[in-house]
ZAVEXZA-399305 format. One record per atom (N, C-alpha, C): residue number from 0; atom name; x, y, z. Coordinates in steps of 0.05 Angstrom, whole numbers, plus 5000, padded with zeros to 4 digits. Layout:
<rs>
n:NUM; atom:CA; u:X; v:Y; w:Z
...
</rs>
This chain:
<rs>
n:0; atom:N; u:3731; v:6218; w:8522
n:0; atom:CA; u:3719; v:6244; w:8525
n:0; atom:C; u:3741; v:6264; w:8531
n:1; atom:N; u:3742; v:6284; w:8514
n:1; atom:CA; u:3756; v:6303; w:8521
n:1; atom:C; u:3768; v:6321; w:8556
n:2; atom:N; u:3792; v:6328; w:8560
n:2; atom:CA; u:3784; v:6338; w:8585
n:2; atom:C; u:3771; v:6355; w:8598
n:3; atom:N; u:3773; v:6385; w:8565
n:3; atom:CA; u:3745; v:6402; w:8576
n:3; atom:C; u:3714; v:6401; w:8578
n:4; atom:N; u:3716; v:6372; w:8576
n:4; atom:CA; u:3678; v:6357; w:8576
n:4; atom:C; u:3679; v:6355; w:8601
n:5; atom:N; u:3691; v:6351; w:8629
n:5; atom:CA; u:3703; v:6337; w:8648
n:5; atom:C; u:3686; v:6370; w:8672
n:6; atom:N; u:3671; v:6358; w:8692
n:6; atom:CA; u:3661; v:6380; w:8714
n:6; atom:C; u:3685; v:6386; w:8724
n:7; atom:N; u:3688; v:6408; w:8738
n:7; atom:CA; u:3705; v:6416; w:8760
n:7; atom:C; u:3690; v:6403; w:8784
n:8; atom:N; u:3712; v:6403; w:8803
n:8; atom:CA; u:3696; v:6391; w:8827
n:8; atom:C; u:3673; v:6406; w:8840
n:9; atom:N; u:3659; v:6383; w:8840
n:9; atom:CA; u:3638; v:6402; w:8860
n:9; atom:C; u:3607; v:6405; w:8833
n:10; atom:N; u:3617; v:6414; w:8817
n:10; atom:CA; u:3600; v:6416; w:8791
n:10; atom:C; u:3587; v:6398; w:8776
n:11; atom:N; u:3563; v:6397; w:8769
n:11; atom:CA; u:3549; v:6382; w:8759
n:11; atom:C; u:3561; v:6371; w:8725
n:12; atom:N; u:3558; v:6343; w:8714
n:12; atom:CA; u:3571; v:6354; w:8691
n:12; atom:C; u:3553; v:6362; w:8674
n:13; atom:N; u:3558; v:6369; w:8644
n:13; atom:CA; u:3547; v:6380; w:8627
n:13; atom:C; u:3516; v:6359; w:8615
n:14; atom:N; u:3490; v:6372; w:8607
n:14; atom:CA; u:3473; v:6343; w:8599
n:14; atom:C; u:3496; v:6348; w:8570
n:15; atom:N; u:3505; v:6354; w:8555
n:15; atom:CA; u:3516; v:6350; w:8532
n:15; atom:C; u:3540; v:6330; w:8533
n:16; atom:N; u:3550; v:6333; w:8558
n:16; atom:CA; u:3571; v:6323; w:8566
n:16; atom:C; u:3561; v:6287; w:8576
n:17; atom:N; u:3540; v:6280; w:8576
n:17; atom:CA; u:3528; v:6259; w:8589
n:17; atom:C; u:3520; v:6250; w:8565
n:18; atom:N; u:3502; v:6263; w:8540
n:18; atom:CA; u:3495; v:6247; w:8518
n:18; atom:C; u:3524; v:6243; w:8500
n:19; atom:N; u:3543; v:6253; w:8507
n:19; atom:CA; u:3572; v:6248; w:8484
n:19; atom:C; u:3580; v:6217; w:8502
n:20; atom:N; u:3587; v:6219; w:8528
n:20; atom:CA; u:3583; v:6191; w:8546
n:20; atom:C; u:3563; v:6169; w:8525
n:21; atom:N; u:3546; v:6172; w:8534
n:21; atom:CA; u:3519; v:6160; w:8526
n:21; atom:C; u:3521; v:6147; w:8497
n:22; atom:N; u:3542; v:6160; w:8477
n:22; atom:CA; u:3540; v:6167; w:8451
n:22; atom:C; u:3566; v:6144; w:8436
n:23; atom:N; u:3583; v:6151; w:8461
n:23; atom:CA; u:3614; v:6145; w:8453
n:23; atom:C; u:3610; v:6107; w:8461
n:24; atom:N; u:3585; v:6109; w:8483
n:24; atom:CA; u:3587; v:6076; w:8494
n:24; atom:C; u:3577; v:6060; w:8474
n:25; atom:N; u:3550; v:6074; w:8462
n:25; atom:CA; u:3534; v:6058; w:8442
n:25; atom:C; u:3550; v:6056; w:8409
n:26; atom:N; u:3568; v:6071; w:8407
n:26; atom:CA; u:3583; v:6072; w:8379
n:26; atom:C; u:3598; v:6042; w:8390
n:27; atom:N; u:3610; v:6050; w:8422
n:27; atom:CA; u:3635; v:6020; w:8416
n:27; atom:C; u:3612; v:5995; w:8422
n:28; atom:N; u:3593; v:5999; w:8437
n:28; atom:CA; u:3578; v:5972; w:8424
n:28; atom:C; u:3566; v:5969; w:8404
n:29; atom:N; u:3571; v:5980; w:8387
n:29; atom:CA; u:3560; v:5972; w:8353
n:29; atom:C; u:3580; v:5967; w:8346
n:30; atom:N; u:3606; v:5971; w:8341
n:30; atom:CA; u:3630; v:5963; w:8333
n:30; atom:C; u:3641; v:5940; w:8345
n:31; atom:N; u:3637; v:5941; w:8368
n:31; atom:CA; u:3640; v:5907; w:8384
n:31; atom:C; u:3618; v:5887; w:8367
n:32; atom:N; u:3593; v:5891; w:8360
n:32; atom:CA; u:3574; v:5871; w:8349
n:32; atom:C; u:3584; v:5872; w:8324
n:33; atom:N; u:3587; v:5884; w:8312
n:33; atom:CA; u:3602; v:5887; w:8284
n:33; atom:C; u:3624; v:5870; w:8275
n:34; atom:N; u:3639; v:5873; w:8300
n:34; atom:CA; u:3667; v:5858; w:8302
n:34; atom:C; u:3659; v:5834; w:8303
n:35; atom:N; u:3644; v:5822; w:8323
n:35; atom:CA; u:3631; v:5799; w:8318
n:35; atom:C; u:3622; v:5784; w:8305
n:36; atom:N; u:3606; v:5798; w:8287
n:36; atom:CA; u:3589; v:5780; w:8262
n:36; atom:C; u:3611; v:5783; w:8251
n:37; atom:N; u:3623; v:5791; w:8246
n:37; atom:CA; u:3647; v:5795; w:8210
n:37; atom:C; u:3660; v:5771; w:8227
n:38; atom:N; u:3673; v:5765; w:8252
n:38; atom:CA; u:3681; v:5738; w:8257
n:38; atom:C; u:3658; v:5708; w:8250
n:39; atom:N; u:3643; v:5717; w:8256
n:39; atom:CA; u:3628; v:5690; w:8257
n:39; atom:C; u:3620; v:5689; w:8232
n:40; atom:N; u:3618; v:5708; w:8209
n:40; atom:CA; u:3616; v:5704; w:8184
n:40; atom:C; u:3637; v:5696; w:8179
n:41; atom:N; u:3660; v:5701; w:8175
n:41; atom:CA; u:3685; v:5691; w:8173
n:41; atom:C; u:3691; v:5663; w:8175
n:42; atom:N; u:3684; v:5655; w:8204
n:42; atom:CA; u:3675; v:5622; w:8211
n:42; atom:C; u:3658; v:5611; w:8199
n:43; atom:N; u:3637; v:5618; w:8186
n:43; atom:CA; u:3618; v:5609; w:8179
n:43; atom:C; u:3624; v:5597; w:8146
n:44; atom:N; u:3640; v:5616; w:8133
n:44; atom:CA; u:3650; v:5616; w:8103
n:44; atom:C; u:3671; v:5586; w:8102
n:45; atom:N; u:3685; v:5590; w:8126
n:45; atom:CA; u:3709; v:5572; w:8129
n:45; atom:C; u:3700; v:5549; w:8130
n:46; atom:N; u:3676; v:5551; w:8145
n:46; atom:CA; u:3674; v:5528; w:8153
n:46; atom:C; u:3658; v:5513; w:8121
n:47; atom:N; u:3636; v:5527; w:8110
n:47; atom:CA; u:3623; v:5523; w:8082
n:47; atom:C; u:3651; v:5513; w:8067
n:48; atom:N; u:3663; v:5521; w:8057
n:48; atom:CA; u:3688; v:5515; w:8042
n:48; atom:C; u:3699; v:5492; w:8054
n:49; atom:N; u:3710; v:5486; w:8078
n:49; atom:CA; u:3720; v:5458; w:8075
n:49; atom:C; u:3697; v:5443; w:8086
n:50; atom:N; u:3679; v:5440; w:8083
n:50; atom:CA; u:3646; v:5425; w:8083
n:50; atom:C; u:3645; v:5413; w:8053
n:51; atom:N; u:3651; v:5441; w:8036
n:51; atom:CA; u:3636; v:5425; w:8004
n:51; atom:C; u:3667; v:5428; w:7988
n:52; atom:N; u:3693; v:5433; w:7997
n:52; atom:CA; u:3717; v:5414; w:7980
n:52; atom:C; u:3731; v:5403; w:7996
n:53; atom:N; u:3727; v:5396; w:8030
n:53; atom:CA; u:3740; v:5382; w:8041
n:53; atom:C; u:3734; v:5347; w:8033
n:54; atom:N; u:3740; v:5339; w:8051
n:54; atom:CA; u:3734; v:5297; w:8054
n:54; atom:C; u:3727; v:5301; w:8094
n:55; atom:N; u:3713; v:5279; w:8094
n:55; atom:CA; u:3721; v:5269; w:8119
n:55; atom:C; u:3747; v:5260; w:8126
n:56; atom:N; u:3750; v:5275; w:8154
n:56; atom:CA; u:3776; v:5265; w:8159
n:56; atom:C; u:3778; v:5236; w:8176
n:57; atom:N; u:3794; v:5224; w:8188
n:57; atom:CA; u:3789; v:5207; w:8218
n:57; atom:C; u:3775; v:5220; w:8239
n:58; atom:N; u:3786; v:5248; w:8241
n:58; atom:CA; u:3775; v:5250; w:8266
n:58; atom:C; u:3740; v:5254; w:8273
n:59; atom:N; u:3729; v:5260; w:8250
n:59; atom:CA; u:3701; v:5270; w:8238
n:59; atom:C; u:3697; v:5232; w:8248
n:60; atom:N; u:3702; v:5212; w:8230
n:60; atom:CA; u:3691; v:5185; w:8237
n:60; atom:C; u:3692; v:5177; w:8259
n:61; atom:N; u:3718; v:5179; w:8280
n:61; atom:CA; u:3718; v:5173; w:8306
n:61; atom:C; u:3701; v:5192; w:8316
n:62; atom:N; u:3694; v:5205; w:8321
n:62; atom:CA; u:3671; v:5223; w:8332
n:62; atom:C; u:3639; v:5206; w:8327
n:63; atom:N; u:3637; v:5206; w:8302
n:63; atom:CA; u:3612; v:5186; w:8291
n:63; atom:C; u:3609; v:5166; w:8308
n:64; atom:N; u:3631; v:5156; w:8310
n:64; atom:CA; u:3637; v:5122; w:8319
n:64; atom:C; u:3639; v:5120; w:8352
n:65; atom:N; u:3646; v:5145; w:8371
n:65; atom:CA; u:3639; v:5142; w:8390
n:65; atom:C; u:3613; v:5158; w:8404
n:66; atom:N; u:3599; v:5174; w:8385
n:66; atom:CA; u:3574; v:5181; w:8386
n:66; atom:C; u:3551; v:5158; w:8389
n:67; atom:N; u:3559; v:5142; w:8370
n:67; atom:CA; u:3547; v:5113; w:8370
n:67; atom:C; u:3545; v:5098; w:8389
n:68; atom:N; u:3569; v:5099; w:8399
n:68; atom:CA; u:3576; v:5082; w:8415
n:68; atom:C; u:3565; v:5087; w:8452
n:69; atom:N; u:3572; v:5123; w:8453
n:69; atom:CA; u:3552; v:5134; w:8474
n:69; atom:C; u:3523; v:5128; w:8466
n:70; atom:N; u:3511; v:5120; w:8442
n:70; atom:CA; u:3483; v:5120; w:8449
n:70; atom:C; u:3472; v:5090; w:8454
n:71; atom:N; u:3486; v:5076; w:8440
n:71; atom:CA; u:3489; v:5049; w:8453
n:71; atom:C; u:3491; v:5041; w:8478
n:72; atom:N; u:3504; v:5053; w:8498
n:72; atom:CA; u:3512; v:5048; w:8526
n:72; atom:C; u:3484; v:5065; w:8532
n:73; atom:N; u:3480; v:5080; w:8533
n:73; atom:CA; u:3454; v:5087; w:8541
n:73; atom:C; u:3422; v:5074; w:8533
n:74; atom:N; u:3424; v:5058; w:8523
n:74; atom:CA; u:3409; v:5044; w:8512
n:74; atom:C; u:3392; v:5049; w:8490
n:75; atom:N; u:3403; v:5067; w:8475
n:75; atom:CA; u:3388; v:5078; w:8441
n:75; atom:C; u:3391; v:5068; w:8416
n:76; atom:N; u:3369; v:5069; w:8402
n:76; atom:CA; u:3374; v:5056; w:8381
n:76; atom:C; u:3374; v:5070; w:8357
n:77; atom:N; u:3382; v:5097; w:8365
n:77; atom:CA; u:3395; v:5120; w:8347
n:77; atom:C; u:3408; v:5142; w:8354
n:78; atom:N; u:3423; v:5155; w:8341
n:78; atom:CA; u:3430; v:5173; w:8345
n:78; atom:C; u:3440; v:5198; w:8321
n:79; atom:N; u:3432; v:5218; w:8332
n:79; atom:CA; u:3453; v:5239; w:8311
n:79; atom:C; u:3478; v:5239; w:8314
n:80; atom:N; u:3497; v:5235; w:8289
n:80; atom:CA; u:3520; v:5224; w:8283
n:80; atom:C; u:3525; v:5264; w:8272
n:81; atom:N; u:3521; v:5274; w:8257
n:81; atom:CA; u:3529; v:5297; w:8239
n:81; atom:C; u:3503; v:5315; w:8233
n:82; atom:N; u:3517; v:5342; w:8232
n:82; atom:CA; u:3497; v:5353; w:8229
n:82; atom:C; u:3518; v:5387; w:8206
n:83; atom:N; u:3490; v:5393; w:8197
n:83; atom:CA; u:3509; v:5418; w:8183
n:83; atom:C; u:3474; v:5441; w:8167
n:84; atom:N; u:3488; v:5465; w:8163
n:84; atom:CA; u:3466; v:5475; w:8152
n:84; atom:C; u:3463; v:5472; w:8134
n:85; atom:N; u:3431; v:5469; w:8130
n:85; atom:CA; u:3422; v:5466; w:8109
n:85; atom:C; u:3421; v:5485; w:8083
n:86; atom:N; u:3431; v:5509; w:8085
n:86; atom:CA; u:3441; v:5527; w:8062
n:86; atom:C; u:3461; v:5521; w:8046
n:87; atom:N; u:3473; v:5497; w:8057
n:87; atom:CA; u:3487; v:5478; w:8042
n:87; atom:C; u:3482; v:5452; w:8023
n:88; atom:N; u:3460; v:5453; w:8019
n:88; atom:CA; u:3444; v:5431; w:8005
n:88; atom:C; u:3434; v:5450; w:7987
n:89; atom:N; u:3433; v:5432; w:7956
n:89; atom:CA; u:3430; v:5448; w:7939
n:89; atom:C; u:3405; v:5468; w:7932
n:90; atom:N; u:3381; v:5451; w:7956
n:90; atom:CA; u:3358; v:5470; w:7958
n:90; atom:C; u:3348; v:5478; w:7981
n:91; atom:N; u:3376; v:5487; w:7998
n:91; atom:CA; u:3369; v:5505; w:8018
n:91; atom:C; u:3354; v:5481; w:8040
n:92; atom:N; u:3351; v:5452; w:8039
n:92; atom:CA; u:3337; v:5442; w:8061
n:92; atom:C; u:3310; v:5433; w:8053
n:93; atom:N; u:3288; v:5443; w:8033
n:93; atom:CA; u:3265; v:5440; w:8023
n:93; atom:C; u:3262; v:5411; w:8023
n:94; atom:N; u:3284; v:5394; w:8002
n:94; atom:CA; u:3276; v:5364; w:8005
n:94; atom:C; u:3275; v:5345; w:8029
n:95; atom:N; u:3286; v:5352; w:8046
n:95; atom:CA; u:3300; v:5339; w:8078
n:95; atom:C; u:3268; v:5346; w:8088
n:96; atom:N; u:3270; v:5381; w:8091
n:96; atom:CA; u:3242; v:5395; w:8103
n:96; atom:C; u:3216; v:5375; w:8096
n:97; atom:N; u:3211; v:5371; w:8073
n:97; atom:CA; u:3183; v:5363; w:8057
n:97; atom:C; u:3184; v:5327; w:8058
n:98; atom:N; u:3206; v:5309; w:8062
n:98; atom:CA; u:3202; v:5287; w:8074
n:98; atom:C; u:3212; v:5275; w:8033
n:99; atom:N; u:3221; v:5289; w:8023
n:99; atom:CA; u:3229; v:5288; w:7993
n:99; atom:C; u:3240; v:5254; w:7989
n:100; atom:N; u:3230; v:5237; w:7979
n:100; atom:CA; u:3248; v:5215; w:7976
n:100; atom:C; u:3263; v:5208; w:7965
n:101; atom:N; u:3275; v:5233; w:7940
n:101; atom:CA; u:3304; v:5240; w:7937
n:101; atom:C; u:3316; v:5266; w:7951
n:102; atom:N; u:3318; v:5266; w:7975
n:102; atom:CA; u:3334; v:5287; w:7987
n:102; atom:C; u:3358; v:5282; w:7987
n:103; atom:N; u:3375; v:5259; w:7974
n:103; atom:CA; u:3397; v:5252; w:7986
n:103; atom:C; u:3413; v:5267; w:7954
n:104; atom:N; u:3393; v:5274; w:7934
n:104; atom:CA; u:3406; v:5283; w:7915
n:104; atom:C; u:3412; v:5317; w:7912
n:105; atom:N; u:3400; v:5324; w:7937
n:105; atom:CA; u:3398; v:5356; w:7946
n:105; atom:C; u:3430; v:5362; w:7958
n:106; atom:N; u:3448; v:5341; w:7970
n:106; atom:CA; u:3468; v:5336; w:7989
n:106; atom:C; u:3496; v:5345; w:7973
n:107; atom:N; u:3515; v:5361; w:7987
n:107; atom:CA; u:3536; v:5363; w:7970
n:107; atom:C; u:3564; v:5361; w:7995
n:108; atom:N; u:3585; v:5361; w:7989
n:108; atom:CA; u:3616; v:5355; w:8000
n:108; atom:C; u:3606; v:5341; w:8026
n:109; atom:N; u:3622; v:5345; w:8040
n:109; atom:CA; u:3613; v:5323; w:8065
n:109; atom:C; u:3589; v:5304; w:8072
n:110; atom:N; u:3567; v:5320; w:8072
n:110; atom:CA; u:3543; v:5303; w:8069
n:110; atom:C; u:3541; v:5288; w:8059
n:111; atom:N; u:3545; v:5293; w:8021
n:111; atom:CA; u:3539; v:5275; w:8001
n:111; atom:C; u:3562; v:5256; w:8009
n:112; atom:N; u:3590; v:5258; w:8018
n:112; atom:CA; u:3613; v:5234; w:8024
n:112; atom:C; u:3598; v:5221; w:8048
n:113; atom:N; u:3587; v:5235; w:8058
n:113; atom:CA; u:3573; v:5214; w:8090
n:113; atom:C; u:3559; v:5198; w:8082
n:114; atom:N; u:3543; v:5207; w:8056
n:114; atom:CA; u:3510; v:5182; w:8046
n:114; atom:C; u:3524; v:5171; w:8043
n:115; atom:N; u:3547; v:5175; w:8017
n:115; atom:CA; u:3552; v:5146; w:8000
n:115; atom:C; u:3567; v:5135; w:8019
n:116; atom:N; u:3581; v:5141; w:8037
n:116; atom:CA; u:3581; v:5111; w:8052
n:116; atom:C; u:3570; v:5102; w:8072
n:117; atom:N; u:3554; v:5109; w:8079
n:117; atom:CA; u:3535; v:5101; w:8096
n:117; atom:C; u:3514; v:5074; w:8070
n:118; atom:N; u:3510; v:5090; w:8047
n:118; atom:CA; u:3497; v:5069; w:8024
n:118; atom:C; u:3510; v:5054; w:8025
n:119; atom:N; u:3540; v:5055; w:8015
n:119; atom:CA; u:3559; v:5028; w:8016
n:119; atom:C; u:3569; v:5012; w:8034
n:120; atom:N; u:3581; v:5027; w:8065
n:120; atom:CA; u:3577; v:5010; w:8083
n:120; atom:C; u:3560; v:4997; w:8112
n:121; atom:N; u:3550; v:5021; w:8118
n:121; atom:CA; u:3531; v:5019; w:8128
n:121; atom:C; u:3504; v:5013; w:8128
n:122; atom:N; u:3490; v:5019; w:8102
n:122; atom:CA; u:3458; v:5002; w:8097
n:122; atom:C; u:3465; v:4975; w:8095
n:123; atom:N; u:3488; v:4969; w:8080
n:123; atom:CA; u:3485; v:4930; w:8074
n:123; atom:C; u:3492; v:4920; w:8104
n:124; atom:N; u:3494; v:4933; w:8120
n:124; atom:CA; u:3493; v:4920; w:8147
n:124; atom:C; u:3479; v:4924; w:8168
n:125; atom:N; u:3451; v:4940; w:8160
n:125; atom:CA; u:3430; v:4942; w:8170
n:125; atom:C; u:3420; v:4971; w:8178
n:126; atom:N; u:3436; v:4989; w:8177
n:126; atom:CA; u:3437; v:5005; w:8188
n:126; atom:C; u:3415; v:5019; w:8169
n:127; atom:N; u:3397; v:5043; w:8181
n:127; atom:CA; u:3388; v:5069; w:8165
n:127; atom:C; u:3395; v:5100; w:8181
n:128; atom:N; u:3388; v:5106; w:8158
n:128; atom:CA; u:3397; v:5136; w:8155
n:128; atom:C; u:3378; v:5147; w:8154
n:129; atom:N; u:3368; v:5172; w:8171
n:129; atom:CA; u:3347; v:5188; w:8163
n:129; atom:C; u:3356; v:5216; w:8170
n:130; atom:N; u:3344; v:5243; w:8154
n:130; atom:CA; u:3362; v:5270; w:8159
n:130; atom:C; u:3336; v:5282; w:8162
n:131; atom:N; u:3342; v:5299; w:8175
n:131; atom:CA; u:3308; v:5329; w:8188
n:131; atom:C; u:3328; v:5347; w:8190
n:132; atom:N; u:3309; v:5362; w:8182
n:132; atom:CA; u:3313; v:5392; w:8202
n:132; atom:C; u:3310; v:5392; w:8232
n:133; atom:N; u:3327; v:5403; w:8241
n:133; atom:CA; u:3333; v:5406; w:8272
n:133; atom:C; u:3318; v:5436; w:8284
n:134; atom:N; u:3319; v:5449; w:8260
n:134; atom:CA; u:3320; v:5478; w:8276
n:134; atom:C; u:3303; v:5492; w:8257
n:135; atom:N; u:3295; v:5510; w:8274
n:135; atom:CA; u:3273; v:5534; w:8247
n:135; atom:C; u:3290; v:5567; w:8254
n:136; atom:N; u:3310; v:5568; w:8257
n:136; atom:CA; u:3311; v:5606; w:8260
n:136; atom:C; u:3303; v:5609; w:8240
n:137; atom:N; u:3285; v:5641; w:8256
n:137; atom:CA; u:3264; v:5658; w:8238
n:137; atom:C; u:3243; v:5644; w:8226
n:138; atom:N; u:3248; v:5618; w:8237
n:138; atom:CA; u:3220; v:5607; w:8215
n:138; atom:C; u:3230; v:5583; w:8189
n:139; atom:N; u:3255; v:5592; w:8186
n:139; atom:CA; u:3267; v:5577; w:8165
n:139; atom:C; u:3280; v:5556; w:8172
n:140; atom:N; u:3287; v:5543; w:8147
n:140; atom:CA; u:3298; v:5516; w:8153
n:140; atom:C; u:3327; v:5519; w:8164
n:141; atom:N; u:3339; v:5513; w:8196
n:141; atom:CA; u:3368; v:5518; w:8196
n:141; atom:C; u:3387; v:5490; w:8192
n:142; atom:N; u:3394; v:5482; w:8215
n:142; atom:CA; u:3402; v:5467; w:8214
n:142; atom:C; u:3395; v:5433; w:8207
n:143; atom:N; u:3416; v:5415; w:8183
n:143; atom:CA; u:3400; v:5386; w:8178
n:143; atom:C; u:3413; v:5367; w:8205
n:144; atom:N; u:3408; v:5355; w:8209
n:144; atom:CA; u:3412; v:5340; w:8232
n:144; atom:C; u:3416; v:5295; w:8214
n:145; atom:N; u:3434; v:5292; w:8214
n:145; atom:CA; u:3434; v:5253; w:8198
n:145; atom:C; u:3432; v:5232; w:8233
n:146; atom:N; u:3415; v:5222; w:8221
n:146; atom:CA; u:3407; v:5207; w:8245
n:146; atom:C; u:3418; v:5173; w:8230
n:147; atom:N; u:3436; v:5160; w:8248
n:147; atom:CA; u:3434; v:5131; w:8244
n:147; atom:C; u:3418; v:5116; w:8264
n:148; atom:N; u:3408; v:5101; w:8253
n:148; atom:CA; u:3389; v:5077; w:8267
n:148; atom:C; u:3396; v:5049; w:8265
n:149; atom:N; u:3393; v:5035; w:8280
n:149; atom:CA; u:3405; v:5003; w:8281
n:149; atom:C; u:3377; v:4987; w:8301
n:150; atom:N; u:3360; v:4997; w:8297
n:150; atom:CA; u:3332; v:4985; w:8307
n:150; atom:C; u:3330; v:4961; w:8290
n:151; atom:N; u:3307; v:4942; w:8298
n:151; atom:CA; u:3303; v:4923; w:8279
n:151; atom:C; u:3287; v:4933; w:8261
n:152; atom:N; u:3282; v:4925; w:8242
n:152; atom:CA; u:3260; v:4928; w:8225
n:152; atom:C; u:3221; v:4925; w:8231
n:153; atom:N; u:3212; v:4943; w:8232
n:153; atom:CA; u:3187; v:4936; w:8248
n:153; atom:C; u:3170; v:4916; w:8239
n:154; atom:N; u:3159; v:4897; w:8251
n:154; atom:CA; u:3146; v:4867; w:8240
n:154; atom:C; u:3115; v:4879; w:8227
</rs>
């Protein structure tokens, strides 16, 4: 604010002088939220891109592997291993959402590297795989959520 916006002492300040205040605070919090989303969009892109041309790395498996392993010690016979949005599946989540019994063909970069081996090494050793939606913002499908299970088979 300028200094001739500024009361002399003793003097009330200006109401014009109070909505430019008022005016100057709400511009820098829109520019602060602004600044914001363009970051978390930013993150958000980064993260899409090495999702669908990255690989799993080790550190992605060791995480899996001691997720597992915490649900084990707690006595579970599942757990969510990975999770990612579903705007990343080729139909937005719909097959996962609707219980689709090919949803696994909706799946792309990471995900789809998680099925196939979970198909190859993990099912031939008992294990299943099941994916949901975790989350509804707005109503919509957000986030998929891969659950491994190592239950027995129900008699």
């Amino acid at each position: 604010m300028a200094e001739n916006d500024t009361a002399a002492p003793g003097q009330p300040v200006s109401a014009e002088a109070l909505r430019m205040m008022m005016l100057e605070k709400q511009m820098k919090e829109v520019d602060e939220h602004m600044a914001r989303q363009k970051l978390e969009q930013q993150k958000r892109a980064q993260f899409a891109e090495d999702f669908l041309k990255g690989h799993l790395g080790e550190e992605e498996r060791a995480m899996i592997r001691r997720v597992v392993m915490q649900a084990v010690t707690a006595g579970k016979l599942e757990a969510m291993i990975y999770t990612f949005p579903s705007e990343l599946c080729t139909d937005s989540g719909r097959a996962i959402n609707s219980a689709d019994p090919d949803w696994p063909a909706t799946l792309q970069g990471k995900a789809k590297e998680l099925f196939d081996v979970y198909k190859s090494v993990a099912q031939p050793q008992g294990y299943k795989l099941k994916a949901a939606i975790i989350n509804f913002p707005g109503g919509m499908p957000g986030d998929v959520g891969f659950f491994l299970s190592w239950a027995p088979d129900a008699a």
